[in-house]
C-alpha positions as CSV (number, residue, x, y, z in Angstrom):
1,X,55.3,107.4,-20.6
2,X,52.7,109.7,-22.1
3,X,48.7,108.9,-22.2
4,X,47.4,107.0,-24.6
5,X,45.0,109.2,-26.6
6,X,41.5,107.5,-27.7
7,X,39.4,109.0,-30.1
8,X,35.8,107.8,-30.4
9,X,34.3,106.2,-33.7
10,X,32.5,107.8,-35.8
11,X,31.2,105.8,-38.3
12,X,33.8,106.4,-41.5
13,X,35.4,103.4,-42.3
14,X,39.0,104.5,-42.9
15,X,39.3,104.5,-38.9
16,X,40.1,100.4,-39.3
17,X,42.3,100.2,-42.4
18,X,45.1,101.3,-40.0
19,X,44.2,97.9,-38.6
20,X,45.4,95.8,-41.6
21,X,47.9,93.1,-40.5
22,X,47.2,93.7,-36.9
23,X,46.0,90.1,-34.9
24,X,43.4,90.2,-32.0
25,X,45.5,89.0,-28.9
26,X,43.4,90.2,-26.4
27,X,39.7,90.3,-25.6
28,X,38.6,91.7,-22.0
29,X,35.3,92.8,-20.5
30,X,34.4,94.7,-17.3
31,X,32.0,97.6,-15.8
32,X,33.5,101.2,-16.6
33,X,33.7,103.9,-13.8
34,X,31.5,105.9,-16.1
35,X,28.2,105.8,-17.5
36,X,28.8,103.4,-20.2
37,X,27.8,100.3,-18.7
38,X,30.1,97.5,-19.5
39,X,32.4,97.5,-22.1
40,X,34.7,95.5,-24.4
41,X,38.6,96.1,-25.4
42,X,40.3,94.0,-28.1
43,X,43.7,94.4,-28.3
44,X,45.7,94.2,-32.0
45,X,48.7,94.0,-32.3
46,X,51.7,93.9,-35.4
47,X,54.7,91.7,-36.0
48,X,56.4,95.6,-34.9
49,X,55.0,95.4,-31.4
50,X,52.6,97.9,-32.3
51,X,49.2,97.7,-30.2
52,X,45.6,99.1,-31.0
53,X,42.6,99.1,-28.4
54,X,39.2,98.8,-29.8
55,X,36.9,99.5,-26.6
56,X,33.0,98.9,-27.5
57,X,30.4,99.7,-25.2
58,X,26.3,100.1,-25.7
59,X,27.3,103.7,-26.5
60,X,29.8,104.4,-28.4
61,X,33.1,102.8,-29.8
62,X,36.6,104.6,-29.7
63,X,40.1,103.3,-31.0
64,X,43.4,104.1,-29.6
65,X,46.5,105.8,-30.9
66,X,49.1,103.1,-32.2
67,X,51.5,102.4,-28.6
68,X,54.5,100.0,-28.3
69,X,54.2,97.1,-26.0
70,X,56.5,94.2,-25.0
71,X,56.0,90.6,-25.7
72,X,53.6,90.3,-22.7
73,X,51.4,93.1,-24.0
74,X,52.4,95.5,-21.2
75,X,53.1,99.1,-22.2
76,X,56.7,100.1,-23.0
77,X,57.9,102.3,-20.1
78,X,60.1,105.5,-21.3
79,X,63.1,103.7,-19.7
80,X,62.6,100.4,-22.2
81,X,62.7,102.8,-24.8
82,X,65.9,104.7,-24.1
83,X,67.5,100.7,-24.4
């Protein structure tokens, strides 16, 4: 499976309308390995499977590239997809 790609906010507004019919169905917290202190991911996802990662920290904001993931949220692996 390739890397998910995350791209940091930068304040223009058309970075969410992607986000139109998506649902929050996961909210987590934690410390980073960084130097961004602790941050926030909501998780959206579509009736299509479809997720989006919003991570928020006290610095900056970024948003993942659209990936597929399974019922349980957990990533589809390139062998799921070749089914």
């Amino acid at each position: 499976m390739k890397t998910i790609i995350n791209r940091e906010y930068a304040g223009e507004k058309e970075a969410f309308a992607p986000l139109i019919g998506f649902k929050v169905v996961s909210v987590e917290d934690g410390p980073t390995n960084g130097d961004f202190g602790d941050i926030t991911v909501l998780t959206l996802v579509n009736e299509h499977h479809v997720a989006i990662d919003v991570t928020i920290s006290d610095e900056a904001i970024w948003i993942s590239e659209p990936h597929a993931v399974k019922d349980d949220l957990s990533a589809i692996s390139d062998e799921d997809a070749k089914v």
